[in-house]
Biopython code that builds the backbone (N, CA, C, O; Angstrom):
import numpy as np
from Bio.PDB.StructureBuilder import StructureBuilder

atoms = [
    (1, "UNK", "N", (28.127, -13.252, -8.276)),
    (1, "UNK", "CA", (27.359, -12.597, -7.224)),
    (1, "UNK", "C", (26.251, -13.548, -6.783)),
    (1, "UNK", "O", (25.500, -14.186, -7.521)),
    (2, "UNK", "N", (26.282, -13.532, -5.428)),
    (2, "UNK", "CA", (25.125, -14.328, -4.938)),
    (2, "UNK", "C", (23.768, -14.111, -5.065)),
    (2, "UNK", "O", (23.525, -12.926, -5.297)),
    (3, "UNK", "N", (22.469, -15.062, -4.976)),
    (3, "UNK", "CA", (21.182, -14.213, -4.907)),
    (3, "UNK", "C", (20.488, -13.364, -4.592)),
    (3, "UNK", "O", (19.592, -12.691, -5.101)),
    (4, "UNK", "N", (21.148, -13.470, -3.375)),
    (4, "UNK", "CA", (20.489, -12.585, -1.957)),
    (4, "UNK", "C", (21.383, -11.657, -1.843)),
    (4, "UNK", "O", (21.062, -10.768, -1.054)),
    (5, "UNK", "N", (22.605, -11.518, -2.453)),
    (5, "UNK", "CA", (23.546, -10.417, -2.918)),
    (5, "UNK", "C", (22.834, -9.337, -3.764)),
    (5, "UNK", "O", (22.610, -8.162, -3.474)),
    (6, "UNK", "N", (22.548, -10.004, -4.835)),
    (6, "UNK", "CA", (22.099, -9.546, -6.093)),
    (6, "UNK", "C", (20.356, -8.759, -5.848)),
    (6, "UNK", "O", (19.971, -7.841, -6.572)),
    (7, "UNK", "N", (19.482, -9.362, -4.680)),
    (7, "UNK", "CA", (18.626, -9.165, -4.162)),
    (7, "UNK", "C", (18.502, -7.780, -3.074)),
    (7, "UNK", "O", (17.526, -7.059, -2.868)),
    (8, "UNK", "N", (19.551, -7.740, -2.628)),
    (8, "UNK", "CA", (19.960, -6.806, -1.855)),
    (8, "UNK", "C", (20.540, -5.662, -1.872)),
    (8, "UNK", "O", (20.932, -4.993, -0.916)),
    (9, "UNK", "N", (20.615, -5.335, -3.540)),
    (9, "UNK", "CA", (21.630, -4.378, -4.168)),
    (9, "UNK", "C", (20.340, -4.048, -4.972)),
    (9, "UNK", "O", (20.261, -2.865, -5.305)),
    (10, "UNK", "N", (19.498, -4.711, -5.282)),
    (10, "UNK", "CA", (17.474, -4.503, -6.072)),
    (10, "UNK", "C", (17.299, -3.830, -5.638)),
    (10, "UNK", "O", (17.211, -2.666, -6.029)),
    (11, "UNK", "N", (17.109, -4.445, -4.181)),
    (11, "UNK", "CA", (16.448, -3.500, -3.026)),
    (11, "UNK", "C", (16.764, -2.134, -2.689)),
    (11, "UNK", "O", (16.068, -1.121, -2.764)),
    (12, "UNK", "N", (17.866, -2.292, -2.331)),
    (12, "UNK", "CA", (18.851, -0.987, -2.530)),
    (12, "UNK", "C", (18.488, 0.034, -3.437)),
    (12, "UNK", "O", (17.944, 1.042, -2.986)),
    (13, "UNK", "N", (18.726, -0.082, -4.756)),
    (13, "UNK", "CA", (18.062, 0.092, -5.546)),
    (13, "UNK", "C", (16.610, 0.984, -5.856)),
    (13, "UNK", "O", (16.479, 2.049, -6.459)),
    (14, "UNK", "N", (15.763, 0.265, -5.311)),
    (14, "UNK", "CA", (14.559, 0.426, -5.500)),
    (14, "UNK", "C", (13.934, 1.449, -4.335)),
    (14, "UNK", "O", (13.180, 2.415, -4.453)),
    (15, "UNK", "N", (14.544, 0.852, -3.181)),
    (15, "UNK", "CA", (14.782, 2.319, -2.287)),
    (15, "UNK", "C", (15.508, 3.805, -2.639)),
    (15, "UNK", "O", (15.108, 4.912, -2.281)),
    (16, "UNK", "N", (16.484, 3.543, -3.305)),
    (16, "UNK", "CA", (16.942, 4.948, -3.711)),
    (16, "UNK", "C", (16.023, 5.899, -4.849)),
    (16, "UNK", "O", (15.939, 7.122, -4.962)),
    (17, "UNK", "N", (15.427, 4.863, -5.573)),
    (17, "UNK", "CA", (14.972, 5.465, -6.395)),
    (17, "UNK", "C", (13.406, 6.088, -5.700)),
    (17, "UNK", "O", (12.973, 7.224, -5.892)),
    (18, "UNK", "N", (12.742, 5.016, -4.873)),
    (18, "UNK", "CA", (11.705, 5.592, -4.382)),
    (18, "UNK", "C", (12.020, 6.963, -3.236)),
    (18, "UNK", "O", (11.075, 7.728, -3.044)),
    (19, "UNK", "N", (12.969, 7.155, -2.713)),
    (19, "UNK", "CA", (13.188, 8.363, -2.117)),
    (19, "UNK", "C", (13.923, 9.294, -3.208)),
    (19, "UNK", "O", (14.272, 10.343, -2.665)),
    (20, "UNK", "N", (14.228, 9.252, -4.413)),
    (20, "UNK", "CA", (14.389, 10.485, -5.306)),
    (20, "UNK", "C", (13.055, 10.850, -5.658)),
    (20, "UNK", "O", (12.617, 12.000, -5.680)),
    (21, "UNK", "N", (12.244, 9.482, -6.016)),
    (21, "UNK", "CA", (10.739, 10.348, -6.399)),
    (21, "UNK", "C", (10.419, 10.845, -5.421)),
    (21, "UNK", "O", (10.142, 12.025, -5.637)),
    (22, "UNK", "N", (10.217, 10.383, -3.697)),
    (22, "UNK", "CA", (9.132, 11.369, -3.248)),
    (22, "UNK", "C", (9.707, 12.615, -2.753)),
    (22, "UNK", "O", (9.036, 13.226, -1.921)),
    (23, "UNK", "N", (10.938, 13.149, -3.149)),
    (23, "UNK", "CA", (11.399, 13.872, -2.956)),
    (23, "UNK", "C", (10.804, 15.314, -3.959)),
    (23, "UNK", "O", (10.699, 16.529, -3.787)),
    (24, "UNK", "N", (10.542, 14.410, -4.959)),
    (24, "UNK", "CA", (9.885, 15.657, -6.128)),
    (24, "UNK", "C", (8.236, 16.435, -5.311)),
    (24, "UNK", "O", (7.731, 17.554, -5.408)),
    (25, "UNK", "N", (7.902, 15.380, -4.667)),
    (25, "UNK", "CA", (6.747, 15.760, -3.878)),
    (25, "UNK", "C", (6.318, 16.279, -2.470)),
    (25, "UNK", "O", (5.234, 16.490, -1.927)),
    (26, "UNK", "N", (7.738, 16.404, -2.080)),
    (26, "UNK", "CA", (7.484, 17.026, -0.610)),
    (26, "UNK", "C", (7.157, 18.466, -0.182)),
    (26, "UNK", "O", (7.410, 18.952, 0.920)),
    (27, "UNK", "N", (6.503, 19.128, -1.306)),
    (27, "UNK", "CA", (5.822, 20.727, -1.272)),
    (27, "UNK", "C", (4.706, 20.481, -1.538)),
    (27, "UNK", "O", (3.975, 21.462, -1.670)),
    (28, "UNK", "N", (4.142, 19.217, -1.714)),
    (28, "UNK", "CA", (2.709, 18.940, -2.546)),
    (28, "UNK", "C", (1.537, 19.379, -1.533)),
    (28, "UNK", "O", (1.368, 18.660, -0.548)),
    (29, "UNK", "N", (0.941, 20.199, -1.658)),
    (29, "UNK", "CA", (-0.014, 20.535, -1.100)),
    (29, "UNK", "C", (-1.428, 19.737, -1.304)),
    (29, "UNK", "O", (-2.376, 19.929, -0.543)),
    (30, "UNK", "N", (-1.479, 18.853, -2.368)),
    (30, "UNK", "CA", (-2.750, 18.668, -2.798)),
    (30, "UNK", "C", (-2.216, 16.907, -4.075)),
    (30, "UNK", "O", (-1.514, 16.812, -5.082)),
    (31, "UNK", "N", (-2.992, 15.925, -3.290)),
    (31, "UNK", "CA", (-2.623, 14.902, -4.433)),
    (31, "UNK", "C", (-3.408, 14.997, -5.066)),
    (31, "UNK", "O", (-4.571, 15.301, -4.801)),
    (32, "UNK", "N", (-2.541, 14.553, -6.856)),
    (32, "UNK", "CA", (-3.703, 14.300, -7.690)),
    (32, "UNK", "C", (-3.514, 12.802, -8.607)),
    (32, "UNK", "O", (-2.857, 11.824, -8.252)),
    (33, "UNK", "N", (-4.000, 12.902, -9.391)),
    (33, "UNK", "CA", (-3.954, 10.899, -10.104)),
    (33, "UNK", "C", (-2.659, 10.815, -10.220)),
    (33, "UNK", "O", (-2.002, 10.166, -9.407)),
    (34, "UNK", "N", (-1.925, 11.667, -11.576)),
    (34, "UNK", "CA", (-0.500, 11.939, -11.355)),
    (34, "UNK", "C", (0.658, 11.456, -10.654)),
    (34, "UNK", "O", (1.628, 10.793, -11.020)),
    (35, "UNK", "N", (0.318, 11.950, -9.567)),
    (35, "UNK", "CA", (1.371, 11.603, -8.239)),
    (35, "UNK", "C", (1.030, 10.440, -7.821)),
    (35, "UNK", "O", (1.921, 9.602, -7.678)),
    (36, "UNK", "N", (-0.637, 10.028, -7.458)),
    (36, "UNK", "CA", (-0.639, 8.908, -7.214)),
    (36, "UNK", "C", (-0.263, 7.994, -8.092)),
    (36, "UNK", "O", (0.017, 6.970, -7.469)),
    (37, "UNK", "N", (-0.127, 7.865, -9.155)),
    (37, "UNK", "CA", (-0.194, 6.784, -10.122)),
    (37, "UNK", "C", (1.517, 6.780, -10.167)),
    (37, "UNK", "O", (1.958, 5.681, -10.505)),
    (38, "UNK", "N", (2.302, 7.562, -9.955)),
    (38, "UNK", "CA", (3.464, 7.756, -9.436)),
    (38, "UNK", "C", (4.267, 6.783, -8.896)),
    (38, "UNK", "O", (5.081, 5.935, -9.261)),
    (39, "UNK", "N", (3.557, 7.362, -7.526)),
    (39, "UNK", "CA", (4.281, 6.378, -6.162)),
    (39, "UNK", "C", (3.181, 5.446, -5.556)),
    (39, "UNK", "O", (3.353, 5.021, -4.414)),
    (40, "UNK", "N", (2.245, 5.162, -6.144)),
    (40, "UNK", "CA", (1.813, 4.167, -5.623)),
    (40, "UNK", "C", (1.199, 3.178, -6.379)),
    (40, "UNK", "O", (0.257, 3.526, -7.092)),
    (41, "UNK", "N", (1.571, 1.913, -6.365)),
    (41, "UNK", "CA", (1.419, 0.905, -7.290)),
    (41, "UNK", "C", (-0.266, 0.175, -6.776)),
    (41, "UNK", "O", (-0.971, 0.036, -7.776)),
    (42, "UNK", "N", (-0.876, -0.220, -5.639)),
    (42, "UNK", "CA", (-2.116, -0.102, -5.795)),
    (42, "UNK", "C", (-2.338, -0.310, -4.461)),
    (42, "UNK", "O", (-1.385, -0.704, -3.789)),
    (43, "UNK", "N", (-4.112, -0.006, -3.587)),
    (43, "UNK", "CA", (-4.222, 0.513, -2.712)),
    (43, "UNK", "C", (-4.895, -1.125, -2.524)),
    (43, "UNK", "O", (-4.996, -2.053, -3.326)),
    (44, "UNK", "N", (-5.212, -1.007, -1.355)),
    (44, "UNK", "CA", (-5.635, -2.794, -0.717)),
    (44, "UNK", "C", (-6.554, -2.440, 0.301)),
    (44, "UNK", "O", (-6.093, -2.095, 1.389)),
    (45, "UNK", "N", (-8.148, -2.477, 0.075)),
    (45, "UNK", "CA", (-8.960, -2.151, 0.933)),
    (45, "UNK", "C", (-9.693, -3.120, 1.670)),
    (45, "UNK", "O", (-10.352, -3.880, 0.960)),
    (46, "UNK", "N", (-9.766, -3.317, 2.976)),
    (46, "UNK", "CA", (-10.064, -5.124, 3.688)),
    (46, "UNK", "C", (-11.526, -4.623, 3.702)),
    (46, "UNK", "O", (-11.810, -3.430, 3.596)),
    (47, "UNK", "N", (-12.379, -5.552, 3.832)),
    (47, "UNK", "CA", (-14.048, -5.599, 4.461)),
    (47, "UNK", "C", (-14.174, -4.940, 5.525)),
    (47, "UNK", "O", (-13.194, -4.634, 6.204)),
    (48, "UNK", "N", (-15.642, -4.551, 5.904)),
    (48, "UNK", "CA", (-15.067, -3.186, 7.274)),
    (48, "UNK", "C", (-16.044, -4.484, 8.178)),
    (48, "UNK", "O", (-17.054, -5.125, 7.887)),
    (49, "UNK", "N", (-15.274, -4.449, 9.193)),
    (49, "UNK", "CA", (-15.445, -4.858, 10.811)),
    (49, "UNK", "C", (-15.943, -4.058, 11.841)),
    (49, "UNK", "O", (-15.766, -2.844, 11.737)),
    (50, "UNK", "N", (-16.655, -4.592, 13.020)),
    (50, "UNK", "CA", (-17.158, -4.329, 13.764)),
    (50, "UNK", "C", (-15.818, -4.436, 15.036)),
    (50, "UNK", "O", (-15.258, -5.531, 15.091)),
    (51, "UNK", "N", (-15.371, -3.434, 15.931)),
    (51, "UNK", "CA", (-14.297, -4.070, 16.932)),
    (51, "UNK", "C", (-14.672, -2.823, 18.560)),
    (51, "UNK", "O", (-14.456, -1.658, 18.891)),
    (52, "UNK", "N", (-15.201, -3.825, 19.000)),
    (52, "UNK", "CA", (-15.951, -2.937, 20.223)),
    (52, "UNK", "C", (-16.972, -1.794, 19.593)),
    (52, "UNK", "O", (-16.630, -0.612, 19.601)),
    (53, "UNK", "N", (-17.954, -2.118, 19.171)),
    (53, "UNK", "CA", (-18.647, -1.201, 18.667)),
    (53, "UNK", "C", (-18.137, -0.629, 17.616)),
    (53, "UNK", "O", (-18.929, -0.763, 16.683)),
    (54, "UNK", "N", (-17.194, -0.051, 17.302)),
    (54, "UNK", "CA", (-16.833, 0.379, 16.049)),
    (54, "UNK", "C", (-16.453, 0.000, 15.299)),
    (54, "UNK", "O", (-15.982, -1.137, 15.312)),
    (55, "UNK", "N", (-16.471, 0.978, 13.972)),
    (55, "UNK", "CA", (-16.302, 0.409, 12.359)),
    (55, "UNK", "C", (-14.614, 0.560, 12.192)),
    (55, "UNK", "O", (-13.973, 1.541, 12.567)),
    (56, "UNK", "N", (-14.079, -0.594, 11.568)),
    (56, "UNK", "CA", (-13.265, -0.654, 11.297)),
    (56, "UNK", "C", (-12.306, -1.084, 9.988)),
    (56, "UNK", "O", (-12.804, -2.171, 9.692)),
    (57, "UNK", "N", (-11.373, -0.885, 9.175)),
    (57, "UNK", "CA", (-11.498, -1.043, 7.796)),
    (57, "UNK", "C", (-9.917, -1.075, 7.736)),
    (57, "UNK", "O", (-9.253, -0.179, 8.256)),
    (58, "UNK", "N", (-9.337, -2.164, 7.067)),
    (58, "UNK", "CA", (-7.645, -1.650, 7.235)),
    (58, "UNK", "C", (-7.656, -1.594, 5.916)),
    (58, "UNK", "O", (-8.227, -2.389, 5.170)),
    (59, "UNK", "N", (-6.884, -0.442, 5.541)),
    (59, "UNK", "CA", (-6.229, -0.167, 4.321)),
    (59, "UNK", "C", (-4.394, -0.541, 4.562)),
    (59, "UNK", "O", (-3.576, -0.546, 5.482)),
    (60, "UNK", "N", (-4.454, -0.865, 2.865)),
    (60, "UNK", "CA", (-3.033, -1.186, 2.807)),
    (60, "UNK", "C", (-2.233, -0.326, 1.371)),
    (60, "UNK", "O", (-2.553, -0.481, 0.193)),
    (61, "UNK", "N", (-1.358, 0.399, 1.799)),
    (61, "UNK", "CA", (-0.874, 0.872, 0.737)),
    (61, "UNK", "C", (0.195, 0.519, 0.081)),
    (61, "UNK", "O", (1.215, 0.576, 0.768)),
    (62, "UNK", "N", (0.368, 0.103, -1.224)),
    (62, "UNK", "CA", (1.884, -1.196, -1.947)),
    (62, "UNK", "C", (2.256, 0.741, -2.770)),
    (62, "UNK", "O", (1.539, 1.549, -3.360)),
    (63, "UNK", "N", (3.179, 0.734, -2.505)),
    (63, "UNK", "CA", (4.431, 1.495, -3.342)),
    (63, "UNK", "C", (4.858, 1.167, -4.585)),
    (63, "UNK", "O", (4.978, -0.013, -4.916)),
    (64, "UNK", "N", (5.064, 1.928, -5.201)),
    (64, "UNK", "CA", (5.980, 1.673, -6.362)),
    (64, "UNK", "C", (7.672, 1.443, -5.801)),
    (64, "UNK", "O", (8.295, 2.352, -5.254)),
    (65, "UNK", "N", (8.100, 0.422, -5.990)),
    (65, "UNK", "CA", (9.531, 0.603, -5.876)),
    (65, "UNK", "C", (9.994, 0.014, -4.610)),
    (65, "UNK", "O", (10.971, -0.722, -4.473)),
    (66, "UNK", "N", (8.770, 0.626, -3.243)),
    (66, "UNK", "CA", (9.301, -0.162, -1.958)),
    (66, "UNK", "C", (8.284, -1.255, -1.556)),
    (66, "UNK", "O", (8.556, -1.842, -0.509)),
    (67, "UNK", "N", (7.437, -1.538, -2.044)),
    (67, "UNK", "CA", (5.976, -2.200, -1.601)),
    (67, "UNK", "C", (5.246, -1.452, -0.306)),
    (67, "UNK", "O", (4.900, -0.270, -0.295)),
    (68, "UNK", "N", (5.124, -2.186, 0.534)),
    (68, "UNK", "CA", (4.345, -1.754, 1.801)),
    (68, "UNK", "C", (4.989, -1.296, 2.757)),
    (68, "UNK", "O", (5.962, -1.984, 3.065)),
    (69, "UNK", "N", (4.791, -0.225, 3.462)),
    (69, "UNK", "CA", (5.774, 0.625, 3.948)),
    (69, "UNK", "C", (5.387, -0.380, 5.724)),
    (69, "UNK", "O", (4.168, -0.359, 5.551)),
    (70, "UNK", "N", (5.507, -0.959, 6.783)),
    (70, "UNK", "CA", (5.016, -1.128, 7.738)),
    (70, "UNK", "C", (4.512, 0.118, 8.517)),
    (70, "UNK", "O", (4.945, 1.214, 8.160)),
    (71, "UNK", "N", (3.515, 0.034, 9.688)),
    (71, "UNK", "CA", (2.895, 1.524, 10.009)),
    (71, "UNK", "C", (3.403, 1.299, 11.275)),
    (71, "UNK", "O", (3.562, 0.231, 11.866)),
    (72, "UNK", "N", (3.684, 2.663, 11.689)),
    (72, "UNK", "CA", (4.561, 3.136, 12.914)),
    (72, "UNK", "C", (3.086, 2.946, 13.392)),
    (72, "UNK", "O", (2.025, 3.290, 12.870)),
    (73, "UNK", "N", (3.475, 2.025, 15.016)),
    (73, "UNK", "CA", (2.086, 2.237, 16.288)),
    (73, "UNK", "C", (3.346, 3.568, 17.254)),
    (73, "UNK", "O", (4.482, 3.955, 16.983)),
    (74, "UNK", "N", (2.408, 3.877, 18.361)),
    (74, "UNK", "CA", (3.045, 4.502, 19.395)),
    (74, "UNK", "C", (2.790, 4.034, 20.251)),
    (74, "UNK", "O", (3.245, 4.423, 21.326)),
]
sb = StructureBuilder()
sb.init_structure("model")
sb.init_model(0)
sb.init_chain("A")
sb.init_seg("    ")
for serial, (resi, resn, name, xyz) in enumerate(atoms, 1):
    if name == "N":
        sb.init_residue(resn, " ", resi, " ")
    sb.init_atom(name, np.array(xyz, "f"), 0.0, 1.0, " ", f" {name:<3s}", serial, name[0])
structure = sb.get_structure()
């Protein structure tokens, strides 16, 4: 099996498993450490910025299982 074979079947992988867990959580009304410590492997908070007058701060959230999800713009 190739690398990127073998890489791609991880992935695979690691996606299935991260949508069985958050599946246990889709009634959750309320997070607690628990869950977070769960599904999310650690949070990534940037320095806060100034951008036209306002405060601005990007957070980044790494997953357990999928890493960083990219964020839908509209």
């Amino acid at each position: 099996m190739t690398l990127s074979l073998r890489r791609s079947n991880e992935q695979e992988r690691d996606v299935r498993t991260f949508i069985r867990e958050i599946r246990q959580y889709a009634a959750v009304r309320e997070l607690d450490e628990g869950i977070l410590n769960r599904l999310i492997s650690r949070i990534l908070v940037g320095e806060v910025k100034k951008v036209d007058g306002e405060k601005f701060q990007e957070i980044k959230i790494i997953y357990n299982f999928v890493g960083e999800i990219p964020a839908v713009t509209e």
